[in-house]
N, C-alpha and C positions, 0 to 999 in steps of 0.2 A: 504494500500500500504506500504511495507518494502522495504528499501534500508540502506545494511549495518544498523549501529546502529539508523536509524531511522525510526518512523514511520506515517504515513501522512495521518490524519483521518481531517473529518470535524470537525468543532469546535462546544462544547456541551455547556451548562448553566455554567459547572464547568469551562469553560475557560473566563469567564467572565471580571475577573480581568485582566488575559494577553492580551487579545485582549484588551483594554481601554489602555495598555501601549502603545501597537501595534501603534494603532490608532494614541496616541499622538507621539509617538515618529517619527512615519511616517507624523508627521503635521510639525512635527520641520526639516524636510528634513535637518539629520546634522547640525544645527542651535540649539540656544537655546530659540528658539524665536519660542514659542506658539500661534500660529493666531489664536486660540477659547479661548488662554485664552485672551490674548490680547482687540480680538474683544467683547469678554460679560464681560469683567471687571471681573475677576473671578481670582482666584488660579487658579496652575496645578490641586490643590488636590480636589478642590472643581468641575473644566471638569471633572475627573474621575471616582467620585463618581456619575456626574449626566451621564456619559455615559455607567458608569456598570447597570444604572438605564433602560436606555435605550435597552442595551444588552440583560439583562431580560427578558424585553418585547416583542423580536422577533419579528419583524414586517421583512417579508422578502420583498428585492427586494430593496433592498441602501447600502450603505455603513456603515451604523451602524446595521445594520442586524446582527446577530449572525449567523446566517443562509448563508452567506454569505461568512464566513470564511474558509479556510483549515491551519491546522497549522501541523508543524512537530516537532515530541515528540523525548528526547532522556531519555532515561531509567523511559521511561511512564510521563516525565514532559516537557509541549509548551516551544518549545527555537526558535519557528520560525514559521511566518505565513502570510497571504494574501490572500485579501477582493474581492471578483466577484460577479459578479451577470449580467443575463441576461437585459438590459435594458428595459422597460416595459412591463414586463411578472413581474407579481403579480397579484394579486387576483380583484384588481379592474384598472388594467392598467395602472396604473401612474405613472408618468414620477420620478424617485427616487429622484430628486432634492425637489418635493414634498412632498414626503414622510419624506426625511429627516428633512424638516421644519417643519412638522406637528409633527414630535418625538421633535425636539429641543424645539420649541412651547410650550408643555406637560409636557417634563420632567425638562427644564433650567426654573431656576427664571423668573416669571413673570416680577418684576421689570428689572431684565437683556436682558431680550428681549426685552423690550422696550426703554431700554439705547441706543440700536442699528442703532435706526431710519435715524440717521443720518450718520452713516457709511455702507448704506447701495452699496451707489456708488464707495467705494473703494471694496469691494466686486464683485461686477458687472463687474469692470473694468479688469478682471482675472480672469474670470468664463469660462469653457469654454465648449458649450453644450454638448452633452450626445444624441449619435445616437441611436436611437428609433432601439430595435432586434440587436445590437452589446451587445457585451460581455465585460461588463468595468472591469476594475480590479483596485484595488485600495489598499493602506495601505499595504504595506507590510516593514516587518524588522526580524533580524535575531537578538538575542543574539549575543554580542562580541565575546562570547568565540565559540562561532559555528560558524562563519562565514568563509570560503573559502569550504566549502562543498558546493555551488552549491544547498540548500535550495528552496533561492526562484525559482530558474529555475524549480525546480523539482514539489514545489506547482502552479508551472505557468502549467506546464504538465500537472496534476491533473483538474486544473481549465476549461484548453480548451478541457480537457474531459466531464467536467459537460457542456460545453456550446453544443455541442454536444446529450449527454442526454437531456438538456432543450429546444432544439429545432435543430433537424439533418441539419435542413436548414440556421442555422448560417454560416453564411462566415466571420465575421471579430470580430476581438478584440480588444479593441482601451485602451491605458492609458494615465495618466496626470503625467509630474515628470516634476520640476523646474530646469534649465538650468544648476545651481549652483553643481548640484551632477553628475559628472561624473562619478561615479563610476557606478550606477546605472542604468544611462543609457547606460551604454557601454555593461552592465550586459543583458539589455535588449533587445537591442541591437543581441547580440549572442542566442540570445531564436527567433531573427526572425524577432524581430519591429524594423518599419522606422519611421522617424521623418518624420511626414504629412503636419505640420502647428507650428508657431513659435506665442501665446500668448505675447504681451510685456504693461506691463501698466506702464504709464507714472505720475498716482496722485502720489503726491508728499507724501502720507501716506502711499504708498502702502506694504514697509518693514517693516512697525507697524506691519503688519499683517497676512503676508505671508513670506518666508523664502527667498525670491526671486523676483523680479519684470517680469521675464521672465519666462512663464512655457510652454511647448511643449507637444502636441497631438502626440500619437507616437501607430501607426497598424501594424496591423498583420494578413494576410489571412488565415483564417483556413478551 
């Protein structure tokens, strides 16, 4: 897909590294505050490396999928992208929330996944499930310097094309964004989604770890 100077292809092995920026930087929703690195006791540098590990690996149908990605390229280099995937539609049906542990599991320190044990309720408490045959979309961020092109609206177009190809009997597509960034949701907003349901946790850790104590469910009929 071409528009003007760019171009919107899914994302290959060689996007490996940007997608892992992607990812974090869309963790830190405008914040400087890393909720994985946070929560496994880690560096930035050290989530990165173990999520370009993961990358790698392909495992489609979650949010660390590589397979999951579309990014938009300007003069053939990712300056912009975001994360989909059919909700339990993979190979052996599983719900991605699992799939993701099973990668994090795998590839993060053993010892740091078991650091976890006890922040498992501040987790929980901001989680928010994941409709089985909706079309989630996840992780998206633009470069600075590209952004008022209308990027991600335009990989959101892309996306609710593949949910489409992945199943014609798709009707909805649901995302998660923290109360905190208006911008993006206003963004999102104009692409079509409503705000469905209002997340709010109250533990008292909860900013350790997430960018925000309020994050909102927000659909879109397709």
């Amino acid at each position: 897909m071409v528009d003007e100077d760019y171009v919107i292809r899914q994302a290959c092995l060689d996007d490996a590294d940007f997608i892992s920026d992607v990812i974090i930087e869309a963790e830190k929703s405008m914040t400087e505050n890393l909720g994985l690195a946070n929560f496994f006791d880690m560096s930035e540098e050290e989530i990165k490396k173990c999520l370009i590990n993961i990358l790698n690996e392909e495992v489609d149908g979650c949010e660390f999928s590589l397979s999951s990605f579309y990014v938009a390229c300007h003069q053939g280099v990712p300056v912009s992208a975001m994360g989909g995937w059919l909700e339990g539609h993979n190979e052996d049906n599983m719900p991605s929330a699992l799939l993701k542990a099973n990668l994090i599991n795998y590839f993060f320190p053993k010892e740091k996944v078991l650091g976890t044990a006890d922040k498992q309720e501040i987790v929980k408490s901001l989680q928010i499930p994941r409709e089985d045959g909706a079309y989630q979309l996840e992780y998206s961020y633009t470069a600075s310097e590209h952004r008022g092109h209308r990027l991600i609206g335009k990989l959101m177009v892309r996306h609710l094309q593949r949910a489409k190809e992945l199943n014609p009997d798709c009707r909805k597509a649901q995302l998660h964004v923290f109360e905190n960034n208006p911008a993006i949701i206003k963004s999102h907003e104009r692409s079509g989604f409503k705000i469905v349901k209002r997340y709010v946790s109250e533990h008292p850790l909860v900013m350790n770890y997430f960018p925000y104590n309020v994050e909102l469910l927000m659909e879109k009929d397709i």
